[in-house]
N, C-alpha and C positions, 0 to 999 in steps of 0.2 A: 589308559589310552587317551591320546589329545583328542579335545574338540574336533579340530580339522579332520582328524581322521575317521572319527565317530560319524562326522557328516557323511565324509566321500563311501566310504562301508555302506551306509543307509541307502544311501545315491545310487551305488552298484549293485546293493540289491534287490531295490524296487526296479531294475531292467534285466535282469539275470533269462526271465522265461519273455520275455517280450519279442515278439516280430516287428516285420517292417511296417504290416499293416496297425501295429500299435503304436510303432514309432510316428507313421502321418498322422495319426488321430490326436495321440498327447502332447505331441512338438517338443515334448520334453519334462520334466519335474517343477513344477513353482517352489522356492522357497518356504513358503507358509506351508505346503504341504510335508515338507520334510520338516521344520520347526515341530511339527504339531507332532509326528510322531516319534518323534527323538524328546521332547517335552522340553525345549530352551527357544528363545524368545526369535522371532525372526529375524529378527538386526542382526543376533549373533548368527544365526543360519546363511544368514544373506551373504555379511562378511567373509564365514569361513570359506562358501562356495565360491565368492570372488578372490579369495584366496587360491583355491585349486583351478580356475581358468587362468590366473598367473603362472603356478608353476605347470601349467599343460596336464592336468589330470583331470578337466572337465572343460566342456566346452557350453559357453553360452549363448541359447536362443535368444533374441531381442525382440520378442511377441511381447504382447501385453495379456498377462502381465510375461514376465523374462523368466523364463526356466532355464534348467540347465541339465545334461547329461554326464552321463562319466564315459570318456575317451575311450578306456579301454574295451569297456563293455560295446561302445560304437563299433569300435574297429576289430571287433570279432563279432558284431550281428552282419554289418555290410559287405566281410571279409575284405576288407581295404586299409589301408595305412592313412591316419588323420594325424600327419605328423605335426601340420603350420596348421592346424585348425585349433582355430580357442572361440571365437565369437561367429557366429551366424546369424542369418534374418531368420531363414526356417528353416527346417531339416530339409528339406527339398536342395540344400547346396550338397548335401553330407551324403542323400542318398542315388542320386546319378539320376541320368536322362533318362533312362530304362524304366527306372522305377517311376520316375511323373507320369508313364505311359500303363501303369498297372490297373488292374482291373477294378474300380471303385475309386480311385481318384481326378476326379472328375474338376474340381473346381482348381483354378492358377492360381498360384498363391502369387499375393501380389506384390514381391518385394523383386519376383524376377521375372515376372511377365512384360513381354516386351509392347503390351495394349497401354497406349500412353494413358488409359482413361483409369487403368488396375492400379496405377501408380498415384494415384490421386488421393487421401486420407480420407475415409469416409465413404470410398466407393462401393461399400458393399451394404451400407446404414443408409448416415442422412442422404448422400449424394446420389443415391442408387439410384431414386425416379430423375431427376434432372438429369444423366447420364443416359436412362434409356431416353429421354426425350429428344438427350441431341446425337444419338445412334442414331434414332427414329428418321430424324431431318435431314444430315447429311446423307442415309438412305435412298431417300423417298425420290423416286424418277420422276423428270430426268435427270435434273442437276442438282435436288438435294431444295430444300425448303428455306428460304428466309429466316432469320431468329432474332427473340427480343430477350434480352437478359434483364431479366429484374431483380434487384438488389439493393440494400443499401452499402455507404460506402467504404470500399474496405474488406466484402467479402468474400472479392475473388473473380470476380465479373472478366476479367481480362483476362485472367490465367485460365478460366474456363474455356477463352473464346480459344486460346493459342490452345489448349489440349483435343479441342475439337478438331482443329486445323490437323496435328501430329496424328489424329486416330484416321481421320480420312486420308491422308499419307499410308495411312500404318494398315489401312486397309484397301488401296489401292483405289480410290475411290478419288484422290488428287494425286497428282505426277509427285516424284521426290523434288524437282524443283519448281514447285508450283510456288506461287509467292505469297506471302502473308502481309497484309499493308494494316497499317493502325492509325487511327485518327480520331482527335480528340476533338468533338466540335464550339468546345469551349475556348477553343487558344484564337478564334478569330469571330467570337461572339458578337461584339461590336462592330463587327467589317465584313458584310452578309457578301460584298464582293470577291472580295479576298477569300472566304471561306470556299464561295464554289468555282471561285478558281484552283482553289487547292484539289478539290473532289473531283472536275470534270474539265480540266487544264485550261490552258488559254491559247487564241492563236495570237500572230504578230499584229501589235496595234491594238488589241482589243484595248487598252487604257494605257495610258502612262505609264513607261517603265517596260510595257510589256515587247519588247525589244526580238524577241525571235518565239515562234509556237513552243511551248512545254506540256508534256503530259500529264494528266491529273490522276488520284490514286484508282479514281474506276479502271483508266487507262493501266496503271500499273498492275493492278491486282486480276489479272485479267486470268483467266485457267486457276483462282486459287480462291483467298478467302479476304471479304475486307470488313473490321472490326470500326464501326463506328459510337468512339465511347460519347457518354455524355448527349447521346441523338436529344435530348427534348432542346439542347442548346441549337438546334436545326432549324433555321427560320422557314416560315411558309413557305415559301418560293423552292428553297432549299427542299424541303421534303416534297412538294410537289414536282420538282425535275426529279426527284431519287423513285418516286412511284411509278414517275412514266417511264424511268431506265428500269426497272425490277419487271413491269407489264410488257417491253419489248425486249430487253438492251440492248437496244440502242439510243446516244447520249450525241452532243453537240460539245466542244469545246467553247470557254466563254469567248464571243466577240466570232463564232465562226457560223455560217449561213451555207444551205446549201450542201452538206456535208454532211452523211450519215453515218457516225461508227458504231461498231459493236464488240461487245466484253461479257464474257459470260463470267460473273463473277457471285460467290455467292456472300450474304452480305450478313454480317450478325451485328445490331445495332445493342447497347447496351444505357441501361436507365438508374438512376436513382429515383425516381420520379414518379406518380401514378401515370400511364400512359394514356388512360382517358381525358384526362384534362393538360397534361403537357405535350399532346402531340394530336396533328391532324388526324381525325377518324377515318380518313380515306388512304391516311399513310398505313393506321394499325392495322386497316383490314387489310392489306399486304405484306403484311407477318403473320403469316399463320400459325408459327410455331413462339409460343411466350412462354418461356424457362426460369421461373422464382429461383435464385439461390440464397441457401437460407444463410441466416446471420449465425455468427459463430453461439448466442446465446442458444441459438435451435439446435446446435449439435450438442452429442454425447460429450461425458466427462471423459471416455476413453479416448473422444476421437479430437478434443480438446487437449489434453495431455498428449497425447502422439504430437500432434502441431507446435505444440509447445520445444515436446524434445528435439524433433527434427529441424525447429528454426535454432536452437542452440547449438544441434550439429550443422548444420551451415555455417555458424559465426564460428567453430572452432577450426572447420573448415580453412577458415581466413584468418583466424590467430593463427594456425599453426601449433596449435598447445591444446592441451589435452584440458576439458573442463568439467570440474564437478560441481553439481548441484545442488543444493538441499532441495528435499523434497516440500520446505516451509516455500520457496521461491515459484514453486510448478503452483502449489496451490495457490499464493496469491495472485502470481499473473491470470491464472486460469480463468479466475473468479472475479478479479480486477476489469479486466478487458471489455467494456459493455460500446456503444457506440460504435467505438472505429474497429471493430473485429478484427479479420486474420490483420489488416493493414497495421492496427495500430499494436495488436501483440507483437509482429515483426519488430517494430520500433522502437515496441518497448525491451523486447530482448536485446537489439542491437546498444540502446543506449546502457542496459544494466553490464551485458558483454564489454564493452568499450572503457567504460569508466572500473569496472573490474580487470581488464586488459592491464591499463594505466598505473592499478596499486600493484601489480604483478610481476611488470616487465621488467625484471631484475631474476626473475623467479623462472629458469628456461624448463622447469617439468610441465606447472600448470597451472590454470587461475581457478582459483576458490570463490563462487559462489552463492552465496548465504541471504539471509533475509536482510540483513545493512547494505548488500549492495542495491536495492529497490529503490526507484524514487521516495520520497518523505511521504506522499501522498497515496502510493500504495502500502507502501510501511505500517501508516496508523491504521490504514483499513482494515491491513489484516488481521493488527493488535486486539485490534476493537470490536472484530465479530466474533459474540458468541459460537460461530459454527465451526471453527478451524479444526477440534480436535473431531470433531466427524468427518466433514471436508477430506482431512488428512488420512483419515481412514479409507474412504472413498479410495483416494489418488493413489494410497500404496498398495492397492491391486493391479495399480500398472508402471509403478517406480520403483525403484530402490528408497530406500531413507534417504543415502545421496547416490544421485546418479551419476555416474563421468563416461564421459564422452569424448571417446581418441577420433583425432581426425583422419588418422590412415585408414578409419572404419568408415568415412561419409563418405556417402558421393554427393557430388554439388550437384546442387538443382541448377539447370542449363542458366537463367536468369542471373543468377547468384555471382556466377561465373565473372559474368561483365561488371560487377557491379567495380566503384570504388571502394578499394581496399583501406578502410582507415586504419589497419591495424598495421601494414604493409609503410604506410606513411609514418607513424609513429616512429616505427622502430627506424626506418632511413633517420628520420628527423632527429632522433636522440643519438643516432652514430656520431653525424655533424656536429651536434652541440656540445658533444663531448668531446670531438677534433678540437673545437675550437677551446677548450679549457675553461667552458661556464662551469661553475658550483651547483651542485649538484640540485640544490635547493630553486635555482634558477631554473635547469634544466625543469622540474616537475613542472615550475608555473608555464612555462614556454609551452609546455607540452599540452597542459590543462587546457590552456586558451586556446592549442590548437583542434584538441577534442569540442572544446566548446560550440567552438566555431561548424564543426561539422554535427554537432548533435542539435543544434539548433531548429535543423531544420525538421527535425523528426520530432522531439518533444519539447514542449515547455518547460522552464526550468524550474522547479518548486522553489517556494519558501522554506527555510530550513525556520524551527523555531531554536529560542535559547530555552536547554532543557540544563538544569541545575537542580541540587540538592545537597543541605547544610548536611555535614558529618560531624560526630562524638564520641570520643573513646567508647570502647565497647563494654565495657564496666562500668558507666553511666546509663547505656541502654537498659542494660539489664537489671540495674536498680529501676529504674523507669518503670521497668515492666512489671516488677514485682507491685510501684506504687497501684499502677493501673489495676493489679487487682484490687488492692487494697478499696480503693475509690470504689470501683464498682462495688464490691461487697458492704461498705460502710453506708453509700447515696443510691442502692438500688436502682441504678442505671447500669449501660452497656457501654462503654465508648467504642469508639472508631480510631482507627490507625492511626491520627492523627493525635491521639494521646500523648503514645510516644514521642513523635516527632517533635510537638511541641515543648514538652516537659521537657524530653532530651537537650533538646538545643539550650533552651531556658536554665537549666543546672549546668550546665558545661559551658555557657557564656558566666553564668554569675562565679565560677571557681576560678575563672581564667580571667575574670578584669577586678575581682575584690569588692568589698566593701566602697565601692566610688559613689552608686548611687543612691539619691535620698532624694526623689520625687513626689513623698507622698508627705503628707504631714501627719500628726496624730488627729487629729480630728476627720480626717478623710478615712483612716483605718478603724474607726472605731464606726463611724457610720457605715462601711462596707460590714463591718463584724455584724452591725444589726440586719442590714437588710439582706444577707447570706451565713447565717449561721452555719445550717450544716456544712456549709463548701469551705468557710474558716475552722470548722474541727476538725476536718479532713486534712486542710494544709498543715493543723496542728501535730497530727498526728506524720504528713510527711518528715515536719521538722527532727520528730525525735527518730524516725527511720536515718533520715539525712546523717545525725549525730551517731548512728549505732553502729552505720554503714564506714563512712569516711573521717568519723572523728570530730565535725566542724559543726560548729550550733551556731544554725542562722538567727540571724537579725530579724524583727518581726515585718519590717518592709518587704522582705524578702518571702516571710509566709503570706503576704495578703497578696503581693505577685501572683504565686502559688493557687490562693483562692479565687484568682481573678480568671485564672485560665481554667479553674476547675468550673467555673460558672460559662465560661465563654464556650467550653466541652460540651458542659452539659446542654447548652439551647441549641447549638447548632446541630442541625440533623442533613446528612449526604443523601437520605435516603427521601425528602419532600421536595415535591417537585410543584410549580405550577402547570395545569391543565389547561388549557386552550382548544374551546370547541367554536368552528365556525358553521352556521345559520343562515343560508340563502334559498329564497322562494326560485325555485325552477327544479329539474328533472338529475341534474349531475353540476349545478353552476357552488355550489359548497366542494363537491369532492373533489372537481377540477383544482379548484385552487390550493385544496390540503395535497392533492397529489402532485403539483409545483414543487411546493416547498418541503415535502417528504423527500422527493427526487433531487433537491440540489442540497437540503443542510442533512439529512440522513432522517431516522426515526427521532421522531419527536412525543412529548405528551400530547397529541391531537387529536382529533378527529371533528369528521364532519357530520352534518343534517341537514340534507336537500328534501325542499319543503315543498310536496306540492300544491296549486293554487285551489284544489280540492278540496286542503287540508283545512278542518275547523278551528277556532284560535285555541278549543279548547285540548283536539289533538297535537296542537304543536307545543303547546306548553308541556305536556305530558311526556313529547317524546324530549324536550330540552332537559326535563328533571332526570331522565331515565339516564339520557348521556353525560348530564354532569355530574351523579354520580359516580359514576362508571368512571371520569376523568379526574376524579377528585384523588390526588396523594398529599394531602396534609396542607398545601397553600392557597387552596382553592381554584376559581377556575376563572378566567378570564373569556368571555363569551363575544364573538367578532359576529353581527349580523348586519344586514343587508339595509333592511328597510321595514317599517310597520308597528306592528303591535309588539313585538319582538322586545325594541326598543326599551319596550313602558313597562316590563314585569320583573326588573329588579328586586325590590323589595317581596314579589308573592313567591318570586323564586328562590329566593334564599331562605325566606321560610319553609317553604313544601320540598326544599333540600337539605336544610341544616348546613349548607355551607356556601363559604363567602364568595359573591361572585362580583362581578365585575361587567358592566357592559357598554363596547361601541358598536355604534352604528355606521353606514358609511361603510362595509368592508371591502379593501381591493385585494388583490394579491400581493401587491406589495406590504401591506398593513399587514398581511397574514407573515410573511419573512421577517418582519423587522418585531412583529411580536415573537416568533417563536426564537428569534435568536437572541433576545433581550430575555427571555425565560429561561433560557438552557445555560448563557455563558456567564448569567453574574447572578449573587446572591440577595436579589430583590428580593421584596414583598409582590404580593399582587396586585398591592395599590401603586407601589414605584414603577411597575411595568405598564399598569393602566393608565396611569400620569404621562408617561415616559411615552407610551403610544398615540394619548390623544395629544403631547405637545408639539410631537412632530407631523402630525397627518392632519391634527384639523385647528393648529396654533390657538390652544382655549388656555396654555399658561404663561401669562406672565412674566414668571422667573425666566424664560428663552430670551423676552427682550431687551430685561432689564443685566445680565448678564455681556450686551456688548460693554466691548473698553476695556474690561475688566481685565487683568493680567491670568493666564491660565493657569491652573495646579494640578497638581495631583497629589495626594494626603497619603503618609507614610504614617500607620498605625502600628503600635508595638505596645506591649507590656510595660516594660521601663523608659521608653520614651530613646533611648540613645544604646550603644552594642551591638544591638542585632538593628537596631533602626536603622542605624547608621550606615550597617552592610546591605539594609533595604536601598536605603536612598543611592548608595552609589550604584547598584544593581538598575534601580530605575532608570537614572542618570544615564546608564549605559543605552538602556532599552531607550529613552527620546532620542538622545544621538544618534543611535543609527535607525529610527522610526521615520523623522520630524526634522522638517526645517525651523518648527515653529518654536517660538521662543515659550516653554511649559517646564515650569519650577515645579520642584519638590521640598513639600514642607512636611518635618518630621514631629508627629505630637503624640505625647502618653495617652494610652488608652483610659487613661483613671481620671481625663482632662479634658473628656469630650465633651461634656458637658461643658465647659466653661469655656472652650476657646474653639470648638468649630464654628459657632454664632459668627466670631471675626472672622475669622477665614472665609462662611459663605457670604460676608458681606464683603470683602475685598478682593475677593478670589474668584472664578470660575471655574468650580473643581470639577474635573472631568470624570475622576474616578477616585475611591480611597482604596489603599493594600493595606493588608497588617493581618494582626491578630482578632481583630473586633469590628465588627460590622456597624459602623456610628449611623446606620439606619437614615441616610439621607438620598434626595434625590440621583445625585451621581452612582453608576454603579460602584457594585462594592468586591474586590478582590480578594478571596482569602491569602493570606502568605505561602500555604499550602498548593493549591492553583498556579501561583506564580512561580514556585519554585520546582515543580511539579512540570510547570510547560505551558499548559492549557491556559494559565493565567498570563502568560505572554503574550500567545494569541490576540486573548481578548483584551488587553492592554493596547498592541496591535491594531487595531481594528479602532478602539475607539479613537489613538492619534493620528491614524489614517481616515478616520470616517468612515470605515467600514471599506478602503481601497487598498488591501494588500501590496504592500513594494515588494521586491524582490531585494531577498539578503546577500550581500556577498558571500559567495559561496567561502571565503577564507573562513569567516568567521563563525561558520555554523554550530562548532562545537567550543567556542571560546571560552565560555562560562564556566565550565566545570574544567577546562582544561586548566585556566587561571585560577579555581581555587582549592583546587589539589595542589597546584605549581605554592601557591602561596602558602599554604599548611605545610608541607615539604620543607621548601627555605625556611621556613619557623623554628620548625623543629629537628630535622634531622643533621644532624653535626658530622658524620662520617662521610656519607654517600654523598653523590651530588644529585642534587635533589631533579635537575632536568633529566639529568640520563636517568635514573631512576624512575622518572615518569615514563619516557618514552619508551623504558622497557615492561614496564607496568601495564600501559593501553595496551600495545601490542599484545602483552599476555590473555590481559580482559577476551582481546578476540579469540583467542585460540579456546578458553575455558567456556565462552559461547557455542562455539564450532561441537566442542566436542559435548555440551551439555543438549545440542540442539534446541536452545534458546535466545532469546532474545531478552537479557536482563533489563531490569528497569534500572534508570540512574543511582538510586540509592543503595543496591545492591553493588552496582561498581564502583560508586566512589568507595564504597567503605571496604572493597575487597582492594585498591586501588590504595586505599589508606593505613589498614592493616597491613597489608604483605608490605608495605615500603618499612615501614616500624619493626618488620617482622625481620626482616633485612638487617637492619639499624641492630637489633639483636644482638642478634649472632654476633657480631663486632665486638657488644659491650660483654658478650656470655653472659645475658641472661634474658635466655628465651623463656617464653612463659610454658610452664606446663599445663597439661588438658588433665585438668584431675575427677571432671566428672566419667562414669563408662559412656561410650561415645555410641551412640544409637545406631540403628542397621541403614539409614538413609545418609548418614552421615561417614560411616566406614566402606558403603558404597561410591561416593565419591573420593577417598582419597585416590586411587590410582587414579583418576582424571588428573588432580590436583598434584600430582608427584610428576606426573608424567610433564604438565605444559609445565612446570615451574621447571623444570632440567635446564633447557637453552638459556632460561636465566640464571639460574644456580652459577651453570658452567662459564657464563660470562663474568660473573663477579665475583669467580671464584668464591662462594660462600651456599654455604648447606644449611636449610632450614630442618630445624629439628621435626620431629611426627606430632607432638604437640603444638608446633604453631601450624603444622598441616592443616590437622583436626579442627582447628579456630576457624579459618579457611573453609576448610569443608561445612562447619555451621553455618555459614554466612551463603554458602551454596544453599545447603538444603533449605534453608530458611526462605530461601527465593524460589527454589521449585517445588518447593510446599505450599506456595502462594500463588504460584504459576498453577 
């Protein structure tokens, strides 16, 4: 029996003895529950079932989480035919008007109750007291109570005012054309006249200009409701005529005497603001009804996700196209959204929507998606928190894995309606440009700056960084890997990832440019042999792997390389961190300032100790020892205090710690940011950060002043000095140019040579920063090649030629680096294909083997899948694909149908078949990245 079928049987059995009254209570089957007892995985449960609401043999609830029924079994409980029924909000469409009236169904389900306030997310959780508070008001005899909305920005404050307005409609309580007037007191904040002209009109003459009498919004809003946003923007005067209209109403037009009218109007003011101190007390005691609406942080994850889904069915709404989700997308937004709540999640969906519109519109089914369509900055956040795969668990008790979203199933939220359609404009926009016979390539940019232009106003643009990484045949790697045992086993150390990478590149540079370099002399090699023995018996013994493996017996230059990187392995540790504890006398004047800088660069190694003036000096020393131990991971701790005695117990505290501390005085909050981010982004010491923080906050070195004139640098470190330096330097080269107006050279020097010639360079130079392979331990920070090639060392490259001022990247060039040296590897080597189209069919694939792995690979995983399959290509042509001669593991044979399936549209395009052993290669290089995932 198939799968699907096995479902839908399970499906129609679990409803065979059920009623109606079972039917209102369960709303239908969740997925997870059928998974569990059929024993296969929910993805595949999920799937099958949206499988049978395609072919019409089940129909889908959209509760949270989304159940689903079987048809047939429906339409013999209700005795009705569900012939066009496949998706529903709740059984309540399915079971008729009769049945909402049965005996025990009591509450309106809220997808068709026509209480504008049931239709609101949240209205029966977070929203439920603020809901009854503004029943309570528009209630309350005669006319219903005054209201203060409190909020911050973003959470809804205006859409609340307008549902209140619809429910007193809806309840008979205002006329159906009763008027709704809104007014923002911030648009005439510096023109206190203008303002209450606008609020309580003007007659003829009353100032210039004022040419004939006009009514003002009290006037207008007269039998209805009037929403004033922004009231703390309401000057004195201004809230003192609004008190005495709320006390009679009756109001004077500006400049008119003599004339008394009146407007029963009821009046909901709205705040960001504490209304104690932004507004007259004689105003507030005229509001007696004050309505908190909470920030989207204080709602549920349910009622978060609902929000989520329903603003991306708005926006498919207005594509017109059908949109699927990843469930990786709901959680970051979710989680992302802090400050501008419902406002800024709207914005943010509109702008992910938009710019996913854009790579689509060619595509008339639907637009895809995924975690790459996310800003850069919700992107990393989401990479980078430990919590996703819990998070994720959470979210898919009210999602699918992906969720899609047809817009012949939304209704548009009334607002939505009017909005500007940029999706409406696009496609007119691209009709024309293509009347007019632009290239196609034109068309996109045209079209790009036309989005740009409208997403502007919603989000800021991020910085893209340049993310790259070196590739090496894959029978290099895996010689690598075997050495790395080797090393470990022989030096009783562990390494780090960076083994490989480094080694790799290093043997795969030296086979590919020869025997050219000779940088070291014998006298340099025989003094590294003495002062690293074990690390040169090691390389000794690479040599003769090297010779067993590929046949070639290096040259001993080549082993002391070898030994150089197996020492540079062994000292550097990923895992030590400097601590930073900050030390201030007062009650919360330390945690303020650590909770600044935790809140804007993320978790750091910190913390505080708020001292108070209580405290004996023998108690604070005590509790300083207790926290620096506690902050101690292997570089010790850097100690930022205020004032006092504090100061002066360097030396008794590194004793009564055993470890190395550091202390200034003088801490502000900014000395607390610029230390923890000189701790976190480069591989100081704890004395170059200490140096590094007293020479910019309290000018005690030297070196700053003697450094002007100087020509600026940056130092390109590498193993042999030239190869890989080389493709450093131009790589940096790259990164000033588009950083830096400023004129900053790159100077390229062998790591075996620091010693002899960084002396001149920091006497001629003002080096801002070094990259390489080896940390030459000087003032400038120090990049690893790793870091820069990796990403994160961009950044901080970044930053330092900016000063710490982030510019904004051309959006073209965001993924240039990697896209150029793949492009350039390609024209190198492949003699058959053409190496661009080949590319371009290559990335495209990369996404699709994302899509369907639901991940998000790291760069090193793509280039080499990106590198591989092009060769793999190249193959086929020569006939001789490589065979998989090891037996291929269960994680590995689990991905080929992935791997079969997205390579097809490229197969089929270049008319060529790759064999099941270059599959299998393929599928390694997967599992190998979702076993690290």
């Amino acid at each position: 029996m198939l799968r699907i079928d096995r479902v839908y049987q399970a499906l129609s059995k679990l409803w065979v003895d059920k009623t109606i009254s079972d039917l209102e209570e369960m709303q239908g089957t969740p997925a997870l529950e059928l998974a569990k007892a059929l024993e296969i995985s929910r993805a595949n449960t999920s799937l099958e079932l949206n499988k049978l609401v395609r072919d019409g043999r089940a129909i889908k609830v959209t509760t949270y989480p989304v159940r689903f029924l079987p048809k047939e079994g429906m339409e013999a409980l209700l005795d009705k035919t569900l012939h066009d029924v496949t998706e529903i909000q709740t059984v309540a469409e399915i079971i008729g008007s009769d049945q909402d009236k049965s005996e025990g169904n009591v509450d309106v389900t809220l997808a068709h109750s026509k209480n504008p306030f049931d239709q609101i997310i949240g209205y029966q959780s977070s929203l439920k007291k603020v809901i009854s508070q503004a029943k309570a008001a528009v209630y309350y005899p005669p006319s219903g109570l005054h209201m203060l909305l409190l909020g911050q920005t973003g959470t809804g404050k205006t859409f609340f005012a307008e549902k209140t307005y619809e429910y007193s409609q809806y309840e008979g309580l205002l006329a159906e054309d009763a008027p709704f007037k809104s007014f923002n007191c911030a648009d005439y904040y510096n023109n206190p006249q203008l303002l209450m002209s606008q609020l309580f009109g003007y007659a003829k003459g009353a100032f210039t200009g004022a040419e004939s009498d006009r009514e003002g919004l009290v006037e207008k809003a007269d039998g209805g409701i009037l929403l004033l946003d922004e009231v703390h923007r309401l000057p004195p005067e201004g809230q003192e005529m609004l008190f005495y209209f709320i006390d009679n109403g009756i109001f004077n037009r500006l400049g008119e005497s003599g004339v008394k009218r009146h407007s029963k109007v009821l009046i909901i003011c709205a705040t960001t603001e504490n209304p104690e101190s932004a507004l007259l007390k004689t105003f507030v005691r005229r509001i007696p009804m004050t309505i908190q609406i909470p920030s989207l942080s204080e709602r549920s994850i349910e009622e978060r996700v609902e929000l989520t889904t329903f603003l991306f069915g708005q926006e498919a709404k207005r594509i017109k196209k059908s949109i699927r989700i990843s469930i990786d997308v709901i959680n970051a937004l979710v989680h992302a959204t802090t400050s501008g709540n419902v406002g800024q999640l709207k914005s943010m969906i509109q702008l992910v929507c938009a710019q996913a519109f854009l790579k689509s519109i060619h595509r008339f089914e639907e637009v895809d998606i995924d975690i790459r369509s996310l800003p850069e900055e919700i992107r990393e956040d989401w990479m980078s928190s430990r919590e996703n795969l819990a998070r994720a668990m959470t979210i898919s008790k009210y999602v699918d894995v992906v969720t899609v979203i047809h817009p012949e199933k939304v209704t548009v939220a009334p607002a939505a309606s009017t909005d500007y359609n940029i999706y409406d404009a696009l496609d007119k926009k691209m009709a024309v440009l293509e009347d007019e016979g632009l290239s196609h390539t034109r068309i996109k940019q045209t079209m790009l700056d036309e989005l740009q232009l409208y997403l502007k106003k919603y989000v800021k643009n991020y910085d893209s960084t340049l993310n790259l990484l070196n590739f090496v045949d894959k029978s290099i790697v895996d010689f690598v890997t075997d050495l790395k045992g080797i090393a470990e086993a022989e030096m009783g150390v562990k390494f780090d990832r960076r083994f490989v990478y480094f080694f790799a590149m290093h043997i795969d540079a030296y086979f590919a440019r020869g025997e050219k370099s000779n940088l070291l002399v014998e006298q340099e090699i025989e003094h590294f042999k003495k002062d690293h023995g074990l690390a040169y018996q090691v390389a000794e013994r690479f040599k003769s792997e090297v010779f067993n493996t590929f046949h070639h017996s290096l040259p001993d230059i080549e082993v002391a390389y070898l030994a150089m990187l197996l020492v540079n392995m062994e000292t550097e540790s990923t895992d030590q961190k400097i601590g930073i504890l900050v030390a201030a006398h007062g009650n919360s004047t330390a945690t303020s300032m650590v909770n600044v800088v935790t809140e804007l660069l993320g978790v750091a190694q910190i913390d505080s100790l708020d001292m108070s003036l209580a405290m004996t000096p023998q108690e604070m020393f005590e509790a300083v020892v207790d926290k620096v131990k506690k902050l101690n991971m292997g570089k010790g701790v850097l100690l930022l205090v205020d004032m006092g005695s504090l100061s002066m117990i360097e030396p008794k505290l590194v004793k009564a710690s055993g470890i190395e501390v550091r202390i200034i005085q003088n801490v502000t909050t900014v000395m607390v940011l610029d230390a923890v981010r000189k701790a976190a982004y480069t591989d100081r010491t704890l004395m170059n950060v200490y140096d590094s923080v007293k020479r910019d906050f309290l000018a005690a070195v030297r070196a700053q002043k003697t450094s002007k004139g100087r020509p600026k640098a940056i130092v390109s470190i590498c193993m042999t000095g030239s190869g890989t330096a080389k493709k450093v330097e131009t790589l940096l080269n790259d990164i000033i140019e588009r950083t830096t107006d400023e004129d900053v050279r790159v100077l390229t020097l062998s790591a075996l040579k620091i010693k002899e010639e960084m002396p001149k360079i920091l006497a001629n130079y003002q080096v801002l920063a070094s990259v390489g392979t080896k940390n030459p331990k000087i003032e400038a920070p120090y990049i690893s090649l790793e870091k820069l090639i990796e990403g994160s060392g961009t950044n901080m490259l970044t930053q330092i030629l900016t000063k710490g001022e982030m510019r904004e990247v051309d959006n073209k060039s965001q993924n240039y680096v990697i896209r150029d040296l793949c492009a350039d590897m390609l024209e190198t080597h492949l003699v058959y294909l053409n190496p661009r189209l080949m590319l371009d069919f290559l990335l495209k694939w990369t996404d699709q083997v994302q899509q369907e792995c639901q991940m998000n690979f790291q760069n090193a995983t793509l280039i080499k899948l990106i590198i591989h399959s092009a060769f793999a290509f190249e193959r086929v042509i020569k006939e001789n694909a490589l065979a998989y001669e090891d037996i291929a593991s269960e994680p590995i044979l689990a991905l080929l149908p992935i791997v079969s399936k997205t390579l097809l549209t490229m197969e089929d395009g270049l008319n060529l078949r790759l064999s099941q052993g270059e599959k299998l290669f393929i599928c390694e290089i997967l599992a190998e990245a979702t076993s690290v995932s």
